[in-house]
C-alpha positions in Angstrom: -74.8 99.5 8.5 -75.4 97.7 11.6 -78.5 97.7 13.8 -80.9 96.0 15.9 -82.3 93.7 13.1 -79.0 93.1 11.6 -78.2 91.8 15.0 -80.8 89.2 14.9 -80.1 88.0 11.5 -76.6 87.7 12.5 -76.8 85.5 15.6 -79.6 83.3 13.6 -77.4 82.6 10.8 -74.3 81.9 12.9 -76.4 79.0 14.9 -77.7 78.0 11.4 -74.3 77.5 10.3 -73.3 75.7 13.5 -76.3 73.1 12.6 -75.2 73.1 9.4 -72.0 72.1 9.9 -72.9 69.7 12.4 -75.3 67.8 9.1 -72.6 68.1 7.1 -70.3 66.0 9.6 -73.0 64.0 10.2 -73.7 63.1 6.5 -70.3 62.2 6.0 -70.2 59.8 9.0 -73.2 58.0 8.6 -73.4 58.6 4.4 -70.6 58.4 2.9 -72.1 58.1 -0.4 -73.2 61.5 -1.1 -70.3 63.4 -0.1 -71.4 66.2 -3.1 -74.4 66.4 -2.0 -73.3 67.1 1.8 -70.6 69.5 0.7 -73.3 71.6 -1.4 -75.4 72.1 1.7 -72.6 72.9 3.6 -71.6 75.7 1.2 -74.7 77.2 0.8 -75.8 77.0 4.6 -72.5 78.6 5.8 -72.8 81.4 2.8 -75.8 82.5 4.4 -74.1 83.9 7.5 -70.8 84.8 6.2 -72.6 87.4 3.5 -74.9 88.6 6.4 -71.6 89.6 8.4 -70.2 91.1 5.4 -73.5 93.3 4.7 -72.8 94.6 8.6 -69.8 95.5 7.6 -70.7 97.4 4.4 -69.8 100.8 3.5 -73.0 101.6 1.6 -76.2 100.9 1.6 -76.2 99.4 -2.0 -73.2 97.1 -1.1 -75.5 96.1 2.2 -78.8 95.2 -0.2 -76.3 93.4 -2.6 -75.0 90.8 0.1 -78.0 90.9 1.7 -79.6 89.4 -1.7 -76.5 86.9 -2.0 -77.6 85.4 2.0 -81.4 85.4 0.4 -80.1 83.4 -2.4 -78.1 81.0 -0.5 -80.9 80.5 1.9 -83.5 79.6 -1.1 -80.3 77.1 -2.2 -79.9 75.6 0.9 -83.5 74.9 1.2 -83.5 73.1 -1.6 -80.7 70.9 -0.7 -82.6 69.9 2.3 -85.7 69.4 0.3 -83.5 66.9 -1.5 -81.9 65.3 0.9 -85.4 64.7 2.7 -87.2 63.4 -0.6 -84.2 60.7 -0.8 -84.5 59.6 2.7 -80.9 61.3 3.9 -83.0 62.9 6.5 -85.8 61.8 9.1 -88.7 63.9 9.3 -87.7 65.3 12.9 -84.4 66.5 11.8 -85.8 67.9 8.5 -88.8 69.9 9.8 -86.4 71.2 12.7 -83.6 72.7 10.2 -85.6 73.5 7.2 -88.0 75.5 9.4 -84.8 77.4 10.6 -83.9 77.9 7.2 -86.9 79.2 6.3 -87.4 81.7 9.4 -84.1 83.0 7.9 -85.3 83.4 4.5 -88.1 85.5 5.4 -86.4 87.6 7.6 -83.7 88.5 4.7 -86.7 88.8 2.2 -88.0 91.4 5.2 -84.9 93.3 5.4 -83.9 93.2 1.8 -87.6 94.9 1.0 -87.1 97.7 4.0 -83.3 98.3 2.6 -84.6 98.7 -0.9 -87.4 101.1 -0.1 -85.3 102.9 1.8 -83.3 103.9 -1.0 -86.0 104.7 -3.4 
């Protein structure tokens, strides 16, 4: 199911989950109190990428639109977990703006492609 917008979406999400990870070992190095909390958004901001590879990689276009959702999801969760981890002074305002913002670019763009998909198929 692979084309020129899936291509996008899939370098995005890999460098999102490169940053992510890099938060997450940052958190535990300089936080080593909230090791949940840093282990959620790591989770959920690696999901995001690893179901958009697997929608590539999908034999149907209902299988595509259904980890295509799942990525969606993961992205609204992860944003969350940076809106928490803002609002409890884990994260500076510079840091926060930059990855939430990429977060949120990614959102959009599976909210884009999840509406094409589905109206595709109707």
């Amino acid at each position: 199911m692979e084309n020129s917008s899936s291509n996008i979406i899939l370098e995005k999400t890999f460098v999102f989950s490169v940053r992510i990870v890099k938060l997450y070992q940052w958190l535990r190095t300089n936080h080593r109190d909230i090791d949940s909390l840093a282990k959620q958004v790591l989770r959920s901001g690696t999901s995001i990428g690893a179901n958009v590879e697997e929608a590539v990689g999908a034999f149907s276009r209902k299988e595509f639109a259904s980890k295509i959702g799942i990525s969606y999801k993961e992205a609204r969760e992860t944003l969350y977990w940076l809106r928490l981890l803002k609002a409890t002074d884990y994260l500076d305002d510079k840091l926060y703006t930059s990855i939430y913002s990429d977060c949120d670019e990614i959102k959009k763009i599976l909210s884009s492609i999840l509406k094409t998909t589905k109206e595709n198929n109707d």
